[in-house]
mmCIF file of the N, C-alpha and C atoms, coordinates in Angstrom:
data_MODEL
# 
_entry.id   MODEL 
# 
loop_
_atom_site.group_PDB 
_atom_site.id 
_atom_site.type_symbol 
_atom_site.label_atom_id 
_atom_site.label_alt_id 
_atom_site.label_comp_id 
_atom_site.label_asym_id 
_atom_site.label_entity_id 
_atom_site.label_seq_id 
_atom_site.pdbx_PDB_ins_code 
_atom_site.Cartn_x 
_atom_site.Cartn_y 
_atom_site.Cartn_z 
_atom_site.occupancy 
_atom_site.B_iso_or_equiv 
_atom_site.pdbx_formal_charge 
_atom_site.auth_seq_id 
_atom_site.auth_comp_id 
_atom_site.auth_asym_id 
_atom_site.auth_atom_id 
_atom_site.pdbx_PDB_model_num 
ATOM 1   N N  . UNK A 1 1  ? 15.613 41.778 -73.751 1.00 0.00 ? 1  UNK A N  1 
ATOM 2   C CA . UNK A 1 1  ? 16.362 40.543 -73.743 1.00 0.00 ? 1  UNK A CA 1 
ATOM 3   C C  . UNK A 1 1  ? 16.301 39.874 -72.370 1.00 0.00 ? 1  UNK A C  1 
ATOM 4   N N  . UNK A 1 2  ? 16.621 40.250 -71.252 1.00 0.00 ? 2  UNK A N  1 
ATOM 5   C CA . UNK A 1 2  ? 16.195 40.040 -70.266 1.00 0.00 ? 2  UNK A CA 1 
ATOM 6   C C  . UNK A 1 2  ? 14.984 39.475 -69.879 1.00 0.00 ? 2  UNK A C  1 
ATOM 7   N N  . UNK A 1 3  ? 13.824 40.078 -70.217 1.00 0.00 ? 3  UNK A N  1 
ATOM 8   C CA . UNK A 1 3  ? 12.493 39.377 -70.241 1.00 0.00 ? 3  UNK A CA 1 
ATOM 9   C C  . UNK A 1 3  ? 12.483 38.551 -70.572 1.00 0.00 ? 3  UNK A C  1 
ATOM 10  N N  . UNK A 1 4  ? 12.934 38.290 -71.625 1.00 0.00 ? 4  UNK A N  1 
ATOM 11  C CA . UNK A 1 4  ? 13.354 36.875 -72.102 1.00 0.00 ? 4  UNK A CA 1 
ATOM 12  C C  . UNK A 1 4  ? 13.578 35.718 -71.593 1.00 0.00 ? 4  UNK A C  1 
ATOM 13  N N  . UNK A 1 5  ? 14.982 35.977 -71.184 1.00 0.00 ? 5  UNK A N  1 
ATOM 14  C CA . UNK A 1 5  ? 15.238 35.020 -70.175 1.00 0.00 ? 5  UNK A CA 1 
ATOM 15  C C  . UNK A 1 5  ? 14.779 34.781 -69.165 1.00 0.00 ? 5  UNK A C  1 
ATOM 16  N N  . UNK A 1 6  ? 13.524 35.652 -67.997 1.00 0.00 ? 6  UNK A N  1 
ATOM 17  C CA . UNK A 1 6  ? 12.920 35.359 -67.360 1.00 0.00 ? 6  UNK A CA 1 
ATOM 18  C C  . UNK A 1 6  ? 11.859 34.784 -68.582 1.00 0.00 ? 6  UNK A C  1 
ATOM 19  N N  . UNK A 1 7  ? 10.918 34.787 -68.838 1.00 0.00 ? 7  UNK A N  1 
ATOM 20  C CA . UNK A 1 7  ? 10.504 34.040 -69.916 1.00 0.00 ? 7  UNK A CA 1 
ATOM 21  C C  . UNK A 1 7  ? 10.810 32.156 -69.984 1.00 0.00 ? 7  UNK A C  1 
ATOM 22  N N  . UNK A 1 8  ? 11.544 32.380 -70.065 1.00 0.00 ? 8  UNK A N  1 
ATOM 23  C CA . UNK A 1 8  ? 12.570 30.794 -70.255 1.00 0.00 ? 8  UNK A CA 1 
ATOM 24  C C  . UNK A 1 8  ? 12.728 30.655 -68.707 1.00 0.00 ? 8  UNK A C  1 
ATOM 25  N N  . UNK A 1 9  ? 13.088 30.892 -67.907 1.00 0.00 ? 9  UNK A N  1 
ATOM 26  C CA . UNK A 1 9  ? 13.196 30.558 -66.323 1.00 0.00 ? 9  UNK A CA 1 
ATOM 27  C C  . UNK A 1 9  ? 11.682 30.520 -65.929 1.00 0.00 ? 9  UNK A C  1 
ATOM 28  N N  . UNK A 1 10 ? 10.743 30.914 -65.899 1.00 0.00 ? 10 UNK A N  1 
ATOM 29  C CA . UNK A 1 10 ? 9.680  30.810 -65.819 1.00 0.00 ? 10 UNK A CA 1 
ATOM 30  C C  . UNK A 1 10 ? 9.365  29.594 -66.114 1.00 0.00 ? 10 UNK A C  1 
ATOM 31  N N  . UNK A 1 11 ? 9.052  29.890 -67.759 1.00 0.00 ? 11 UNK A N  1 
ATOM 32  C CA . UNK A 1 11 ? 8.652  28.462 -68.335 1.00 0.00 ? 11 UNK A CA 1 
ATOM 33  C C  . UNK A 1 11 ? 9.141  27.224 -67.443 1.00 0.00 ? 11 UNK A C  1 
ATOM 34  N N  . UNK A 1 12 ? 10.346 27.185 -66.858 1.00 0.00 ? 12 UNK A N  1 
ATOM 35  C CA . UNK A 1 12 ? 11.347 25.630 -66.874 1.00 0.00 ? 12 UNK A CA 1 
ATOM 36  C C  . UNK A 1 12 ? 10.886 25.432 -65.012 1.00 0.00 ? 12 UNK A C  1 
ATOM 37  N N  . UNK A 1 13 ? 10.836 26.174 -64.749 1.00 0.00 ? 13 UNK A N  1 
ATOM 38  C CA . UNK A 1 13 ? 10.535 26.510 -63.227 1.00 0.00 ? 13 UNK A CA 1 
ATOM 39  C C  . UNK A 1 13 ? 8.729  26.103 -62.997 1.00 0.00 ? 13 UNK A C  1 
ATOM 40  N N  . UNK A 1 14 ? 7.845  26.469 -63.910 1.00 0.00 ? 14 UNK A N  1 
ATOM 41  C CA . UNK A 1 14 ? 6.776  26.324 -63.871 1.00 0.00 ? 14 UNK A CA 1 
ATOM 42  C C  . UNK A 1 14 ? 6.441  24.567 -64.754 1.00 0.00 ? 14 UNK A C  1 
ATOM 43  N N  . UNK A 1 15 ? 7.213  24.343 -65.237 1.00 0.00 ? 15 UNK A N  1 
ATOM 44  C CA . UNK A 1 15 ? 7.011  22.794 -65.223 1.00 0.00 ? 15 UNK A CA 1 
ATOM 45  C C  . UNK A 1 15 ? 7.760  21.992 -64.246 1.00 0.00 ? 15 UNK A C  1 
ATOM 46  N N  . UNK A 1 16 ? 8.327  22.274 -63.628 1.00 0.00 ? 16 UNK A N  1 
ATOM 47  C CA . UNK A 1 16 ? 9.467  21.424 -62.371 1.00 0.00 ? 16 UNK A CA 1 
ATOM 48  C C  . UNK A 1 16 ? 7.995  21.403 -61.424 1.00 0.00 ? 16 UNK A C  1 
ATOM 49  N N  . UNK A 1 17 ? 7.025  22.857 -60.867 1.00 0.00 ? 17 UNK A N  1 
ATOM 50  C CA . UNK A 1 17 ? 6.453  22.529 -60.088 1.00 0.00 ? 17 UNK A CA 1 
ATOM 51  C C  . UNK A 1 17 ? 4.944  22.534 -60.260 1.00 0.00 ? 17 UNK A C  1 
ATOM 52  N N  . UNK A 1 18 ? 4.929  22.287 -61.885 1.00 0.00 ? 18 UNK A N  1 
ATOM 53  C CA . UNK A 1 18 ? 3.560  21.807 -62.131 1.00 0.00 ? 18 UNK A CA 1 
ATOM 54  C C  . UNK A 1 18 ? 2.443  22.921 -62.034 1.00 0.00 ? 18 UNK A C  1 
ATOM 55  N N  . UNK A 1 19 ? 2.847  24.149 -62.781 1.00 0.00 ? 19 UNK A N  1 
ATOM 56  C CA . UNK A 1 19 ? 1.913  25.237 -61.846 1.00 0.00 ? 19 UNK A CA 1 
ATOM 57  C C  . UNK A 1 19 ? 2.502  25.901 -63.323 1.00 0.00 ? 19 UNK A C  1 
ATOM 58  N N  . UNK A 1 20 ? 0.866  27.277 -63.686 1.00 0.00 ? 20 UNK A N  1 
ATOM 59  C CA . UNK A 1 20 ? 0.697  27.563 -64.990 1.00 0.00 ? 20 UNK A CA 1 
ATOM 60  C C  . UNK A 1 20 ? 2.117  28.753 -64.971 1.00 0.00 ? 20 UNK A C  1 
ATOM 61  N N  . UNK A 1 21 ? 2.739  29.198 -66.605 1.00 0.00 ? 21 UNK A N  1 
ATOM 62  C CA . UNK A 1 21 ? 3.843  30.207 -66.330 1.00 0.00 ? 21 UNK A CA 1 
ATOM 63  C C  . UNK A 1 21 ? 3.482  31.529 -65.588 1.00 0.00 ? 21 UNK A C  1 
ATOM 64  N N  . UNK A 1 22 ? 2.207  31.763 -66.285 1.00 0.00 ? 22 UNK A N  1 
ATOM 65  C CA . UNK A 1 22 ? 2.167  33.203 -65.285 1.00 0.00 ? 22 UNK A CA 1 
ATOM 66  C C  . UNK A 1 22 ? 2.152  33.209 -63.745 1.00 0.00 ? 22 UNK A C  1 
ATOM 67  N N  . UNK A 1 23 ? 2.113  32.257 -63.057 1.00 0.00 ? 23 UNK A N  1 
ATOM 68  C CA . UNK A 1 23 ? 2.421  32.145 -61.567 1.00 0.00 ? 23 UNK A CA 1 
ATOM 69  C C  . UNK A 1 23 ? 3.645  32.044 -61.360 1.00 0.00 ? 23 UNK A C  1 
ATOM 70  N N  . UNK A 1 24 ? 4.612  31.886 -62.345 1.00 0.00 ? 24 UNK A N  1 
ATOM 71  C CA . UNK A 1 24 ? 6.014  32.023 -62.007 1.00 0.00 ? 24 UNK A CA 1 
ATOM 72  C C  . UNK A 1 24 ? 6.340  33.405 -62.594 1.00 0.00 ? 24 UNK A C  1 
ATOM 73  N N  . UNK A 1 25 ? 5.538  33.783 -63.424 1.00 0.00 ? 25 UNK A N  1 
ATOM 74  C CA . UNK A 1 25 ? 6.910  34.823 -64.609 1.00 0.00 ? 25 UNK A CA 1 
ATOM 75  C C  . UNK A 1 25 ? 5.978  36.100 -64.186 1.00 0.00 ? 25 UNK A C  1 
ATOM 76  N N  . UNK A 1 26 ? 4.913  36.452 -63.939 1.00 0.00 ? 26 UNK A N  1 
ATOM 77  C CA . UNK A 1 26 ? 4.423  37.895 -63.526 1.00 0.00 ? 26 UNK A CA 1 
ATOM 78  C C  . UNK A 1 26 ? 4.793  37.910 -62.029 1.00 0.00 ? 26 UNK A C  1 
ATOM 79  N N  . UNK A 1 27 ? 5.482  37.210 -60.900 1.00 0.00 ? 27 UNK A N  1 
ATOM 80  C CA . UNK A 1 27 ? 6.063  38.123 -59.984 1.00 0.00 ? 27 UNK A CA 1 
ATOM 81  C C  . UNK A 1 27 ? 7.891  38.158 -60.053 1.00 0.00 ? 27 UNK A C  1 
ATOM 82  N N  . UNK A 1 28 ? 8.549  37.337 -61.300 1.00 0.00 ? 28 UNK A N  1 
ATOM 83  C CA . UNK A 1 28 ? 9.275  37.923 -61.376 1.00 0.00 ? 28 UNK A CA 1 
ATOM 84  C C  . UNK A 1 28 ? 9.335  39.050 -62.312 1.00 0.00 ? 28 UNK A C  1 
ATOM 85  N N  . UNK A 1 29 ? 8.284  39.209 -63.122 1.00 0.00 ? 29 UNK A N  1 
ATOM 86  C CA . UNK A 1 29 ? 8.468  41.171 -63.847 1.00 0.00 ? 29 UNK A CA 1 
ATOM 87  C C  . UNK A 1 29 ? 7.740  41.851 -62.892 1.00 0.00 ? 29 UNK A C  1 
ATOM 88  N N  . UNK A 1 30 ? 7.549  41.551 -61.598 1.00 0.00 ? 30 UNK A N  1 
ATOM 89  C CA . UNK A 1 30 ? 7.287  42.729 -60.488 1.00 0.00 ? 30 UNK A CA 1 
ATOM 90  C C  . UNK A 1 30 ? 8.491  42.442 -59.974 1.00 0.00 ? 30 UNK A C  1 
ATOM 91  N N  . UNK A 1 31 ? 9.590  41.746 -59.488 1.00 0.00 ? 31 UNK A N  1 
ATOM 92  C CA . UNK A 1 31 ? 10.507 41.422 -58.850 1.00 0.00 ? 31 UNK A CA 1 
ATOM 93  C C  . UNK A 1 31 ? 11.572 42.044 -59.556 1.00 0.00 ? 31 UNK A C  1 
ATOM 94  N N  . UNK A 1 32 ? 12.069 41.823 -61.190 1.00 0.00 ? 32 UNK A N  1 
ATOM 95  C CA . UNK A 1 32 ? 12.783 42.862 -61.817 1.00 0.00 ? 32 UNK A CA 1 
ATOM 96  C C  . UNK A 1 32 ? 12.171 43.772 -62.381 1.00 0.00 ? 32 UNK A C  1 
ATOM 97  N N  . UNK A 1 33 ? 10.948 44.687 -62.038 1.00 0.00 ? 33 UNK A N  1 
ATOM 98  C CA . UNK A 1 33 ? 10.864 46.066 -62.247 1.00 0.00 ? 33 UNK A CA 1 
ATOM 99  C C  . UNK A 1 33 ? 9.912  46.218 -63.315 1.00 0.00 ? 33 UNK A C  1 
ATOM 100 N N  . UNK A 1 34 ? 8.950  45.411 -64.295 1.00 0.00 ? 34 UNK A N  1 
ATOM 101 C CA . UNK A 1 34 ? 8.615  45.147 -65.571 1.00 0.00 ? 34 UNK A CA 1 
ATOM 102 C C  . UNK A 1 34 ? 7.423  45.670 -65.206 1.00 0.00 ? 34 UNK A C  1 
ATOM 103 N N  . UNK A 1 35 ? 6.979  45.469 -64.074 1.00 0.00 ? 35 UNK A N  1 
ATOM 104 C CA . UNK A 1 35 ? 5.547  45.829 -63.754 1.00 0.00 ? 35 UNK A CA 1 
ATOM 105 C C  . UNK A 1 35 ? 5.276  45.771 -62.314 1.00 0.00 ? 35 UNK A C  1 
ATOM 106 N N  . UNK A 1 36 ? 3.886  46.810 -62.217 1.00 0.00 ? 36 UNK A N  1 
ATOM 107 C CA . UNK A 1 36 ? 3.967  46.839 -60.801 1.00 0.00 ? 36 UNK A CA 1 
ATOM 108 C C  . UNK A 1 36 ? 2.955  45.640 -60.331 1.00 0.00 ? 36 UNK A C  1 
ATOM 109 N N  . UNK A 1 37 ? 2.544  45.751 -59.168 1.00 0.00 ? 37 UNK A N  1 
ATOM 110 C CA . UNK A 1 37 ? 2.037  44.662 -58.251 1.00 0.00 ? 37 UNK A CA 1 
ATOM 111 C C  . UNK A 1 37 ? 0.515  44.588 -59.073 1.00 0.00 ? 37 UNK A C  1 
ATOM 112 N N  . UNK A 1 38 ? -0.002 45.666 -59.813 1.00 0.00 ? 38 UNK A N  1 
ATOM 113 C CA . UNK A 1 38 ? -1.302 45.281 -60.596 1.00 0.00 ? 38 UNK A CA 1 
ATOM 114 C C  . UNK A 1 38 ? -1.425 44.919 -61.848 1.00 0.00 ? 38 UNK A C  1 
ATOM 115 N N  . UNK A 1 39 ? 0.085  44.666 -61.926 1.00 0.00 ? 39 UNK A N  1 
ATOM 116 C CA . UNK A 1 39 ? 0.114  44.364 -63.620 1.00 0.00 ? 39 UNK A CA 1 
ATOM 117 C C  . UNK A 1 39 ? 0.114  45.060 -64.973 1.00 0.00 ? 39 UNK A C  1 
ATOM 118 N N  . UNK A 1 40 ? 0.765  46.562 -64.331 1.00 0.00 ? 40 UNK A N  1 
ATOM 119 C CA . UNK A 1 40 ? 0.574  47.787 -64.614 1.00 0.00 ? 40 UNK A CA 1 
ATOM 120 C C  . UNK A 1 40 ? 2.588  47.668 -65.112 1.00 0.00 ? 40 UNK A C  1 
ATOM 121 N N  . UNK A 1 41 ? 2.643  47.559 -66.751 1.00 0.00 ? 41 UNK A N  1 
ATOM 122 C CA . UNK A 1 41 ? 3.821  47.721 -67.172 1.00 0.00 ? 41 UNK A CA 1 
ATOM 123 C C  . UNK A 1 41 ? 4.669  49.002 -66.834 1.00 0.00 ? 41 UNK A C  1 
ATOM 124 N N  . UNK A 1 42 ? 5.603  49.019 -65.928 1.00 0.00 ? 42 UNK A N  1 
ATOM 125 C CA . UNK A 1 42 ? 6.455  50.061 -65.652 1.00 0.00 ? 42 UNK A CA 1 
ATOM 126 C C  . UNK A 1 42 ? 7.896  50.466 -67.028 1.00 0.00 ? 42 UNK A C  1 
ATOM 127 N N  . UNK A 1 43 ? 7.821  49.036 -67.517 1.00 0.00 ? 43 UNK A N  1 
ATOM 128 C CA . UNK A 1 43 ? 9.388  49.538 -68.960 1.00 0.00 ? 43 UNK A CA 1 
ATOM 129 C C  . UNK A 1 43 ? 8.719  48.586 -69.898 1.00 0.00 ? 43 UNK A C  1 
ATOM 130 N N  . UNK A 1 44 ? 9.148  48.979 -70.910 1.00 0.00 ? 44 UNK A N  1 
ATOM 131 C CA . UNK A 1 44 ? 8.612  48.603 -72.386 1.00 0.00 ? 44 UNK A CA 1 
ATOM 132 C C  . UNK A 1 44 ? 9.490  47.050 -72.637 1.00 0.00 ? 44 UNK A C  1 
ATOM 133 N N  . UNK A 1 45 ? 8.587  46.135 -72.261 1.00 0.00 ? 45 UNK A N  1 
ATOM 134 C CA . UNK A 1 45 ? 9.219  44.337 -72.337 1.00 0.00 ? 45 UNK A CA 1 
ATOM 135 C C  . UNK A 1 45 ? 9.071  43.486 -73.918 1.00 0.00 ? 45 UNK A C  1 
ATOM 136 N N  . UNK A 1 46 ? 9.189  42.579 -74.426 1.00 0.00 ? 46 UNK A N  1 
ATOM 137 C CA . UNK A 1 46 ? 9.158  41.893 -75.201 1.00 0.00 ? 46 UNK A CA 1 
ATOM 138 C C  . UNK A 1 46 ? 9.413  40.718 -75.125 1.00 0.00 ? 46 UNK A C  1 
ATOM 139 N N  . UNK A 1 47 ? 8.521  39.116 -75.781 1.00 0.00 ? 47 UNK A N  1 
ATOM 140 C CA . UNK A 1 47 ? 9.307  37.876 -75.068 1.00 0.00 ? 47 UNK A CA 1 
ATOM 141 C C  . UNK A 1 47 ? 8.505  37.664 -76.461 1.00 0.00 ? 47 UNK A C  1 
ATOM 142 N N  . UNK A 1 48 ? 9.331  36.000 -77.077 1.00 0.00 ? 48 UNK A N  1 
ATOM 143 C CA . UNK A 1 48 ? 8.797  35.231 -77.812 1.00 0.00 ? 48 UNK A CA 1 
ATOM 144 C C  . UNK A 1 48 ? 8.326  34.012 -77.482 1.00 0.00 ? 48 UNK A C  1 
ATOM 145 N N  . UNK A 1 49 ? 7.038  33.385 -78.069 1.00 0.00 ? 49 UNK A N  1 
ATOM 146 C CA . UNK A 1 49 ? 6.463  32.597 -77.668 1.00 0.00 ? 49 UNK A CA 1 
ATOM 147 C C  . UNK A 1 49 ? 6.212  31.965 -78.544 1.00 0.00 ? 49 UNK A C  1 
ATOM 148 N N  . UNK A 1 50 ? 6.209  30.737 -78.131 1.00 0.00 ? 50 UNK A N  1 
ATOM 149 C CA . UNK A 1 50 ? 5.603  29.580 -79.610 1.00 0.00 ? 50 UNK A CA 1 
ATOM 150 C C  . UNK A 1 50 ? 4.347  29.900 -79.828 1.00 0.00 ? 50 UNK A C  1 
ATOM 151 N N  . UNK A 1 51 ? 3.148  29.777 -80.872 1.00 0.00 ? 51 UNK A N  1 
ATOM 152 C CA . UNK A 1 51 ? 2.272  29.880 -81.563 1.00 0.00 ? 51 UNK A CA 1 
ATOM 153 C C  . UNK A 1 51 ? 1.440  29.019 -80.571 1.00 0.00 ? 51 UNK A C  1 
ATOM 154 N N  . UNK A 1 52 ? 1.898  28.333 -80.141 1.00 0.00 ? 52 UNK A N  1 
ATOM 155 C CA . UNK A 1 52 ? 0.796  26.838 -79.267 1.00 0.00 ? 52 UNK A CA 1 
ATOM 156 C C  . UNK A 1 52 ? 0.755  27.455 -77.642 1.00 0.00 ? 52 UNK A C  1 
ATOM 157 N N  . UNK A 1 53 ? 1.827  28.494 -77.448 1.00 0.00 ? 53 UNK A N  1 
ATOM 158 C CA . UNK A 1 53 ? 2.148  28.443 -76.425 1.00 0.00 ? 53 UNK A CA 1 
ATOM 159 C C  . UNK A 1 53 ? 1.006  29.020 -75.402 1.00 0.00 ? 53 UNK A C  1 
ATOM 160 N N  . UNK A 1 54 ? 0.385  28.553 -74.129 1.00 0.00 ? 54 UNK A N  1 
ATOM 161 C CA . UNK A 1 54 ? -0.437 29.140 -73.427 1.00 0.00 ? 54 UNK A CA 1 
ATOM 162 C C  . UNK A 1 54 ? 0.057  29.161 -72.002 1.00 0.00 ? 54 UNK A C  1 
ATOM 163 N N  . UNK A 1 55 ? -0.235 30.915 -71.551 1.00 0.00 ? 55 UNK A N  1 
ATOM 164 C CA . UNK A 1 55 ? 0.636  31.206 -70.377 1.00 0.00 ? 55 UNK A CA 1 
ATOM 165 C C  . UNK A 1 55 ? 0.082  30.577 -69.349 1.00 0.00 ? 55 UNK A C  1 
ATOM 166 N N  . UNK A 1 56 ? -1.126 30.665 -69.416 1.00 0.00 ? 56 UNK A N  1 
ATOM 167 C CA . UNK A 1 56 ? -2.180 30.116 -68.051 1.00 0.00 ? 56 UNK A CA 1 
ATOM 168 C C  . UNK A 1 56 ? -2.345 28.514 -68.133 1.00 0.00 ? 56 UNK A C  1 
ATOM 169 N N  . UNK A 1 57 ? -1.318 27.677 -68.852 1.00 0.00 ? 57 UNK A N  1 
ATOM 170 C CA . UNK A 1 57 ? -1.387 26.307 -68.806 1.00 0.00 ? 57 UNK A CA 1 
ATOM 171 C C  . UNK A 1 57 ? -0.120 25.626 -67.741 1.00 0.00 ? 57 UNK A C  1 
ATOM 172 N N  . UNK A 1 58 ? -0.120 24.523 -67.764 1.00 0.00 ? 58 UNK A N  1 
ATOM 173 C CA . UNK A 1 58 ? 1.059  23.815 -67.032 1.00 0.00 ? 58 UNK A CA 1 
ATOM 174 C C  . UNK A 1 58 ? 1.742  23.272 -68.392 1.00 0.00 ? 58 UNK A C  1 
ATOM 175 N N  . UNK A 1 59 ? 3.037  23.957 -68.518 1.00 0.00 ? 59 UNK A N  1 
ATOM 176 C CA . UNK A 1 59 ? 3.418  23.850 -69.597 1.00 0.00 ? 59 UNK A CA 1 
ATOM 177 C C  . UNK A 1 59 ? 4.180  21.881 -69.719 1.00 0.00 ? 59 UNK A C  1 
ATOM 178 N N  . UNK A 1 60 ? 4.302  21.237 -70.727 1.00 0.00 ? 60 UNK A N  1 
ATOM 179 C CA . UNK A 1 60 ? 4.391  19.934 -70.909 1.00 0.00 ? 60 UNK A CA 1 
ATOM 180 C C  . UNK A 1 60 ? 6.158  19.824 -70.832 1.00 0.00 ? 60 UNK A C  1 
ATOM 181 N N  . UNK A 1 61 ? 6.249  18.408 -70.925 1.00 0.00 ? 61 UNK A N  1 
ATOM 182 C CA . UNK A 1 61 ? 7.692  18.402 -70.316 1.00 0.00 ? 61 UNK A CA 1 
ATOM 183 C C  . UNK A 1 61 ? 8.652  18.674 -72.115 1.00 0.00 ? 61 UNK A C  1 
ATOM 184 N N  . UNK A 1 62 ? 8.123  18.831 -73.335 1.00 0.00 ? 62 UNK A N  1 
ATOM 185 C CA . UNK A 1 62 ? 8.725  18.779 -74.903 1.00 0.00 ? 62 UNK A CA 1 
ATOM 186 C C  . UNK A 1 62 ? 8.654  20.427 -74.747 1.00 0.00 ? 62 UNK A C  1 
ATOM 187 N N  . UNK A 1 63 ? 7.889  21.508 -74.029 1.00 0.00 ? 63 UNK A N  1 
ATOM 188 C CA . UNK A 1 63 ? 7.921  22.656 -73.955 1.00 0.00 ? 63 UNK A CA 1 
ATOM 189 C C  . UNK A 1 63 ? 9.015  22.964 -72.920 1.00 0.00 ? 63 UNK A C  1 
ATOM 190 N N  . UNK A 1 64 ? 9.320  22.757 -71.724 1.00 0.00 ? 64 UNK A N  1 
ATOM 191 C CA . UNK A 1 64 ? 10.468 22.874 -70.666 1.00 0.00 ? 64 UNK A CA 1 
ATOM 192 C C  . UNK A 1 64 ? 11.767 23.091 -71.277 1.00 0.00 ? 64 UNK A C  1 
# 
């Protein structure tokens, strides 16, 4: 659940500064513990995503 909500802070954070989600949301699951610095899952996470949704994009302002 948590992931989650980083998930959603990510997302909203990564359209404010125009920059794809995974540059926001993989150093905060190294920052709360999800994974280490290689991307190497340390606890068992889960997040939902829209069907359209792409992490490595700049997400649009109807996705935010």
């Amino acid at each position: 659940m948590k992931a989650q909500k980083l998930f959603e802070q990510a997302k909203s954070m990564a359209y404010k500064k125009q920059v794809t989600i995974n540059e926001i949301y993989e150093p905060l699951l190294v920052k709360h513990g999800y994974q280490d610095a290689k991307g190497i899952a340390l606890k068992t996470f889960d997040i939902v995503i829209g069907f359209n949704d792409d992490l490595d994009a700049i997400p649009k302002e109807e996705d935010s």
